[in-house]
C-alpha positions in Angstrom: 2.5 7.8 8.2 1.8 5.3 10.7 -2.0 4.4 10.8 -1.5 1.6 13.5 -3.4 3.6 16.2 -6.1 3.9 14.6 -6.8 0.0 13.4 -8.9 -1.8 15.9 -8.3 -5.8 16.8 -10.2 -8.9 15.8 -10.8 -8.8 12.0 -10.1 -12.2 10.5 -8.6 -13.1 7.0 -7.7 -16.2 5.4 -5.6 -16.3 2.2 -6.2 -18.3 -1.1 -3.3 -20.9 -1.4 -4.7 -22.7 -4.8 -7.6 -24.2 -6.2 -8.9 -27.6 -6.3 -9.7 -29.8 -9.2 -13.0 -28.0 -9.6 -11.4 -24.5 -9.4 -12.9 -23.4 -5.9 -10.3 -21.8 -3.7 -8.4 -23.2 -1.5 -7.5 -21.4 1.3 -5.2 -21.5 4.0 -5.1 -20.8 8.1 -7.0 -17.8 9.0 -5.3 -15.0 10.9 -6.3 -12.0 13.2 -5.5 -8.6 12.0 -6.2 -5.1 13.3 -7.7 -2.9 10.6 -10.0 -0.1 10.1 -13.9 -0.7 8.0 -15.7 2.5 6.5 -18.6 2.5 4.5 -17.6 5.6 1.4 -19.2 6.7 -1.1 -17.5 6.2 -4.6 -18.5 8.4 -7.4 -17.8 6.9 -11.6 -18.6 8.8 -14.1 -20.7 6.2 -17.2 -21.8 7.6 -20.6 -25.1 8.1 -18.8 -23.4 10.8 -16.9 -22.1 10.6 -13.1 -23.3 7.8 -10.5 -22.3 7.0 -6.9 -22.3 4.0 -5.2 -21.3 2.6 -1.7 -18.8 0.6 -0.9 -17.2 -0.8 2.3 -13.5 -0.4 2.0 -10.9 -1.8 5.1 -7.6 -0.3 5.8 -5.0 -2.1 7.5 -1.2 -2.3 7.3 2.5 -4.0 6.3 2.1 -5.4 9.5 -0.8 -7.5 9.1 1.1 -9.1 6.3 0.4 -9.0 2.5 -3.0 -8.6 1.6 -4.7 -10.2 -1.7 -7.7 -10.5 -4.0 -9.6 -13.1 -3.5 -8.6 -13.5 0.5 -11.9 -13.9 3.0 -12.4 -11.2 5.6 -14.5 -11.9 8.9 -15.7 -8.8 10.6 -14.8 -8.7 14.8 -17.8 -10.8 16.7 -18.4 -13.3 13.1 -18.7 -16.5 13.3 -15.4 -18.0 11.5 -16.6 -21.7 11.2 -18.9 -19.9 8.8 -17.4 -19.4 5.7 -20.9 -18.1 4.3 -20.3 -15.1 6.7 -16.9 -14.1 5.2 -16.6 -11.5 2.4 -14.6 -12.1 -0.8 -12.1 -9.2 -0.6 -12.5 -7.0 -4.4 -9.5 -4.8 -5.6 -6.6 -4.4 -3.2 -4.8 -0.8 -3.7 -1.3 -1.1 -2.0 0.4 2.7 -0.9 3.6 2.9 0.2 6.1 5.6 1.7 8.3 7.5 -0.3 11.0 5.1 1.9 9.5 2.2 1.2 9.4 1.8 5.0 5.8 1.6 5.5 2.7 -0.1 3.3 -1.3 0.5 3.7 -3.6 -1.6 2.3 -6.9 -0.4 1.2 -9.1 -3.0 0.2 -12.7 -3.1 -1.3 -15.1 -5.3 0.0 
C-alpha cells in the first residue's frame, strides 16, 4: 500500500547524531518530509479500569528516510530557527509489506 498521495509537503525533522559532554542531543541537518498529522484517541486499559487519551500521531514513509526516537519534528508554517517549537518524536512503530518493498512510519508525538 502506497500512502504517498495522501502525505502533504513541508514537515521538518532533524535527526539525533550523539550527545555532547553534558548528554543533550546532538542533532544533525534538518530535512523536509511529506507526512500526514492526526490527532487519535488511544484507549489503555490500568488496574483502575479503562482510560483514553489523545495523542497526535504522524505517518509518513520509506521515502522520507528512516525515522527515529528522539528526532525533532516541525509542523509546516513553524519556525525552524526555533528549536523550542519542535516536538521530541515518542515511540516510532515501523510496518512493512509482506515484500519488504514498502515501510510506513507511524510515530507518536
Amino acid at each position: 500500500m502506497d500512502i504517498g498521495p495522501l502525505l502533504s509537503p513541508g514537515f521538518t525533522i532533524q535527526s539525533a547524531t550523539g550527545a555532547n559532554t553534558s548528554g543533550d542531543p546532538v542533532y544533525g541537518p534538518q530535512r523536509t518530509i511529506t507526512a500526514v498529522i492526526r490527532t487519535v484517541n488511544q484507549r489503555t486499559f490500568t488496574p483502575a479500569g479503562e482510560s483514553y487519551r489523545q495523542v497526535d500521531v504522524f505517518m509518513t514513509d520509506s521515502n522520507n528516510g528512516p525515522i527515529l526516537t528522539g528526532d525533532r519534528f516541525w509542523p509546516p508554517g513553524a519556525d525552524t530557527s526555533n528549536n523550542k517549537l519542535a516536538k521530541r518524536l515518542g515511540r516510532v512503530i515501523t510496518q512493512s509489506t509482506l515484500d519488504n518493498s514498502y515501510t510506513i512510519y507511524r510515530v507518536e508525538l
